[in-house]
C-alpha positions in Angstrom: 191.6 -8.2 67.1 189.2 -5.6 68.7 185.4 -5.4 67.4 183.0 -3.2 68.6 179.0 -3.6 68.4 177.3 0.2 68.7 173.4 -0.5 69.7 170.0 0.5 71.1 168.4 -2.8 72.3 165.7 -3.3 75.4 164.5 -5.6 78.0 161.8 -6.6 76.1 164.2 -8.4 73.2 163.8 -5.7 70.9 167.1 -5.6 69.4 168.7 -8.5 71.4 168.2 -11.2 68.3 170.4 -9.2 66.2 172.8 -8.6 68.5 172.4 -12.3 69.5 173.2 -13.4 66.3 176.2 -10.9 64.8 178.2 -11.8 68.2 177.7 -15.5 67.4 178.3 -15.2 64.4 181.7 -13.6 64.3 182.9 -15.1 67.5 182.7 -18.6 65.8 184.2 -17.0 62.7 187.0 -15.9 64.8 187.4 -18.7 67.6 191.1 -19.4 67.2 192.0 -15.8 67.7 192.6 -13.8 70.4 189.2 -11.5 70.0 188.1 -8.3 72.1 184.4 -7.8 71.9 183.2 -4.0 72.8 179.5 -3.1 73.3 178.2 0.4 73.2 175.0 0.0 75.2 172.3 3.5 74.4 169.8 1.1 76.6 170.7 -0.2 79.8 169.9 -4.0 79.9 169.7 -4.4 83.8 170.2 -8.7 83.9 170.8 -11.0 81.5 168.1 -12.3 79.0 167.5 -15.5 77.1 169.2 -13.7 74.0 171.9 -11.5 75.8 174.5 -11.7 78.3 177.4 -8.9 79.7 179.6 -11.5 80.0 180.0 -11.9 76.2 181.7 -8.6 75.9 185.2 -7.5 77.5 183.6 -3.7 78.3 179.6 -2.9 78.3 179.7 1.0 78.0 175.4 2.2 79.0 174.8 5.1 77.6 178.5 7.0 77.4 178.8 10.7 77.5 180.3 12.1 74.5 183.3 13.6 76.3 183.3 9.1 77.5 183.6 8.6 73.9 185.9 11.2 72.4 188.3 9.8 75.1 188.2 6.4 73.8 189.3 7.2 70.0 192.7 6.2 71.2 191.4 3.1 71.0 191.7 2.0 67.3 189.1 -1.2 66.7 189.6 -3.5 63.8 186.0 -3.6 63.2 183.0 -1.0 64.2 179.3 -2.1 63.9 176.3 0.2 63.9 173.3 -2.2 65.1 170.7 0.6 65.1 169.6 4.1 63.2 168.8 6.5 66.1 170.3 9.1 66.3 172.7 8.3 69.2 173.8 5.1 68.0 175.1 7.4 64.4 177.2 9.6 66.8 179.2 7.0 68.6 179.7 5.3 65.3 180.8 8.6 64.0 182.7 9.0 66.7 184.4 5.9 67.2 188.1 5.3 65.0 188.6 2.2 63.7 189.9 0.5 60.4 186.5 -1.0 59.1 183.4 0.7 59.7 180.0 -0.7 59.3 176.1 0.2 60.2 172.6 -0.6 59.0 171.2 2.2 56.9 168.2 4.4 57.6 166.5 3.8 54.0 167.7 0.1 54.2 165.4 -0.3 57.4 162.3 1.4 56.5 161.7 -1.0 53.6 161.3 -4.2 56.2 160.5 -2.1 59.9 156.5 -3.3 59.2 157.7 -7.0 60.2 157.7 -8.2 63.1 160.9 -7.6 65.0 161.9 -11.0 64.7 161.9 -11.1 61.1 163.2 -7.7 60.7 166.5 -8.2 63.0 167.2 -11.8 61.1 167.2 -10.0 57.7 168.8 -7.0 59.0 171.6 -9.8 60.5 172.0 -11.2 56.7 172.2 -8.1 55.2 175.3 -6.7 58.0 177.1 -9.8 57.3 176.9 -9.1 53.8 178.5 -5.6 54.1 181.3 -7.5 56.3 182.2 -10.1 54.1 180.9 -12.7 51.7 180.3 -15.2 53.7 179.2 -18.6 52.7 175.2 -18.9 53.5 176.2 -22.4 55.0 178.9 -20.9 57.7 176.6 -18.6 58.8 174.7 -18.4 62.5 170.5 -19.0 61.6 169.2 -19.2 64.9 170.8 -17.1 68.1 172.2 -18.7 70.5 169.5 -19.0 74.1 171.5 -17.9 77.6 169.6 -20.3 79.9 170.3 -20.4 83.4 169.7 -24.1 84.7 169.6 -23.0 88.0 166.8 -20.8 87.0 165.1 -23.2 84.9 165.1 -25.6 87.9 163.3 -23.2 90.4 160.6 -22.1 87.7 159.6 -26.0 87.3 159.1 -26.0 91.2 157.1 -23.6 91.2 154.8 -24.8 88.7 154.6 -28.3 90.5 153.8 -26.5 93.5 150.8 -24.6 92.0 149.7 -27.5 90.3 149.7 -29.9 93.1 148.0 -27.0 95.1 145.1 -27.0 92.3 144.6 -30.8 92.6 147.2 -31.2 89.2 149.2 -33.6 88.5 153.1 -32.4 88.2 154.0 -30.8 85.4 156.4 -33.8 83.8 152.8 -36.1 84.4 150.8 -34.0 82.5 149.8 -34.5 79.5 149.2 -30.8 78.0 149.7 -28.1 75.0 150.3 -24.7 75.4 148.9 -21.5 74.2 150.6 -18.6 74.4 148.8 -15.3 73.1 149.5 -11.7 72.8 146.3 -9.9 74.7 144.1 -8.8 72.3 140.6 -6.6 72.2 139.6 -8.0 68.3 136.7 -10.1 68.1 137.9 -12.2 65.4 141.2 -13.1 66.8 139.1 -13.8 69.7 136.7 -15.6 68.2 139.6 -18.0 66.0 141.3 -18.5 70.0 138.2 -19.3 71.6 137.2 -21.9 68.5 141.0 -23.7 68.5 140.1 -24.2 72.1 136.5 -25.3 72.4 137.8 -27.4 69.8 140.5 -28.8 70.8 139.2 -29.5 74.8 136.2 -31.5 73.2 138.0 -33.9 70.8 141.0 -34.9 72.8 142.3 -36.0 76.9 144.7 -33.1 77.4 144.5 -30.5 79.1 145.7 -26.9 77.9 147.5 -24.1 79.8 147.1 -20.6 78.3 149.3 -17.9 79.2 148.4 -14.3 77.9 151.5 -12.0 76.7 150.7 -8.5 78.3 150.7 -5.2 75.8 153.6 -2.9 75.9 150.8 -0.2 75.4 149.2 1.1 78.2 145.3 0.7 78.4 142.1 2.0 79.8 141.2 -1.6 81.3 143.3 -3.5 83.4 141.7 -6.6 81.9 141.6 -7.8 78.1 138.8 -8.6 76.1 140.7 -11.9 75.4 141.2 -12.6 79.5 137.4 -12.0 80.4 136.5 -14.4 77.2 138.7 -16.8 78.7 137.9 -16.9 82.4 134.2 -17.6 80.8 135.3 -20.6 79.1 133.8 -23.2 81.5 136.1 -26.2 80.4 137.9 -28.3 83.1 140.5 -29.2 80.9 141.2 -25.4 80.5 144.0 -24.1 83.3 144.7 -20.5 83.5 146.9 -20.4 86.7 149.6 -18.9 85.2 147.7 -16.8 82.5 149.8 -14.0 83.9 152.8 -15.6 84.1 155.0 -13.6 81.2 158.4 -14.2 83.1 160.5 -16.5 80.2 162.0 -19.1 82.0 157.5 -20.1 82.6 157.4 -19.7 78.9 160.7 -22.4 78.4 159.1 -24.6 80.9 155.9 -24.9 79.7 156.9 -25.4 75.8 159.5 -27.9 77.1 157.1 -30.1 78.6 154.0 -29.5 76.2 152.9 -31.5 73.7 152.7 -29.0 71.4 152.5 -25.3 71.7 150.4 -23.0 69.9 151.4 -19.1 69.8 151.5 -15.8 67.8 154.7 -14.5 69.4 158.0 -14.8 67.1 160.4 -14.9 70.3 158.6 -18.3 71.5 158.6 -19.6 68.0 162.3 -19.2 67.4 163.0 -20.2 71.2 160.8 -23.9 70.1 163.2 -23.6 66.5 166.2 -23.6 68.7 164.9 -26.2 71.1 163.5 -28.3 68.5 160.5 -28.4 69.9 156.7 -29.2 68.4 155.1 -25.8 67.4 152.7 -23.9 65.6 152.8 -19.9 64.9 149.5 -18.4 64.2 150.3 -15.3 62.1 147.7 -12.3 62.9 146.3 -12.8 59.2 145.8 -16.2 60.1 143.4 -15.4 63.0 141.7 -12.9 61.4 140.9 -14.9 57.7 139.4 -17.9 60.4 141.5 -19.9 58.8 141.2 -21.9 62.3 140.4 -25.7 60.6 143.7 -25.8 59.4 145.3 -25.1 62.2 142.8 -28.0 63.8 144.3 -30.1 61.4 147.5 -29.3 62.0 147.4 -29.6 65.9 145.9 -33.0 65.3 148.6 -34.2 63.7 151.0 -33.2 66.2 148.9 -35.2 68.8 148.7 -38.3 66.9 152.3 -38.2 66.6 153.2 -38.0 70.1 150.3 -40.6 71.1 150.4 -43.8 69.0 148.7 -46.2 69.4 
């Protein structure tokens, strides 16, 4: 059986979840056959990620040449999947033979491209595998499957013990901690519901709380957020911002590993903590910006009292 996967993905994880999750998916639907998995890649991935990995596939084509692609019609796949809508990714499915032919739709996107791109590549995953086959909801692939190198995971934690200890900190498995992770932001009222959970948080409770900020893929004026000078005025011990550049992901997997709980806006950690089963709260923008903050107290006080009995 041959199946090829046609997409537009990048290093930032845009895209990788529902590629993540439509591989997974039909290689465990397909285990006990002998299955050739194809990618078209229209964006190189330079390493593997947390959600993607070469070795998954039997050929990664990056960014093939039509006269690449008209050559390879003599190969005849069972199965052809369209993962995006450019315009590139519709002329190598076009051009592409094979028995069963599948893609996402244009008009089918727009209606869910305002969600995040978390939400909008799960739904966009349900609504493939719906064109494939019916499959039963309970056989299905809900969370993608994480490519964590150990080896990797192993350094980053040394690291952090090293820049701890070199602060005065305790190692990282001794500390008792929870973990923010924010998108950088210029609002005042986001900044305002961040700066509260904190000042709150800090004066009601032992543990300390290491904030990480994700950077912008949008290029600004500033080299400095409005939310990293609010921050470094914060003038809490218990507040470490060490790593609060620190956006490489095997940090992000330490961190929430260790943590007590983590606190974030960002969908990737959130579904990463899912996976892991780890203790975690996900601040939706609306959330920050109603100051609907006493909730979230609430909620984060829970989570401590359940990992401290008495």
């Amino acid at each position: 059986m041959k199946i090829l996967f046609i997409h537009k993905t990048s290093a930032q994880y845009d895209g990788q979840v529902l590629l993540n999750l439509i591989y997974h998916h039909l290689a465990k639907e397909n285990e006990k056959e002998n299955v050739r998995f194809d990618l078209i890649l229209l964006k190189e991935i330079k390493s593997d990620t947390l959600l993607f990995k070469k070795e998954w596939f039997n050929e990664v084509l990056i960014q093939p040449s039509p006269k690449t692609s008209w050559k390879r019609r003599e190969i005849v796949y069972d199965l052809i999947l369209n993962l995006s809508n450019s315009p590139s990714a519709v002329f190598h499915f076009l051009l592409a033979k094979g028995i069963r032919k599948k893609s996402i739709q244009w008009f089918e996107s727009k209606k869910i491209k305002e969600l995040n791109s978390y939400d909008y590549e799960t739904i966009t995953f349900e609504r493939l595998l719906d064109k494939i086959k019916n499959s039963p909801s309970e056989g299905r692939i809900n969370l993608p499957v994480l490519n964590i190198q150990e080896e990797n995971l192993k350094t980053t934690a040394e690291l952090i013990d090293w820049i701890l200890q070199s602060e005065n900190q305790r190692p990282l498995s001794h500390l008792k901690y929870l973990f923010f992770y924010f998108s950088e932001t210029n609002d005042a009222k986001e900044i305002e519901a961040i700066l509260f959970l904190l000042k709150q948080i800090l004066s009601q409770n032992k543990q300390k709380i290491i904030f990480i900020i994700k950077p912008s893929n949008n290029q600004r004026e500033s080299n400095t957020s409005e939310l990293e000078i609010q921050l470094n005025q914060v003038n809490e011990k218990g507040l470490l911002l060490n790593f609060k550049e620190y956006s490489d992901p095997y940090y992000l997997l330490k961190f929430s590993e260790k943590a007590l709980l983590h606190v974030t806006n960002d969908k990737l950690l959130n579904m990463i903590s899912e996976v892991k089963k780890w203790n975690g709260i996900l601040m939706q923008k609306n959330t920050l910006r109603e100051f609907q903050t006493n909730k979230i107290l609430e909620r984060i006080n829970y989570y401590l009292e359940k990992s401290s009995p008495l």
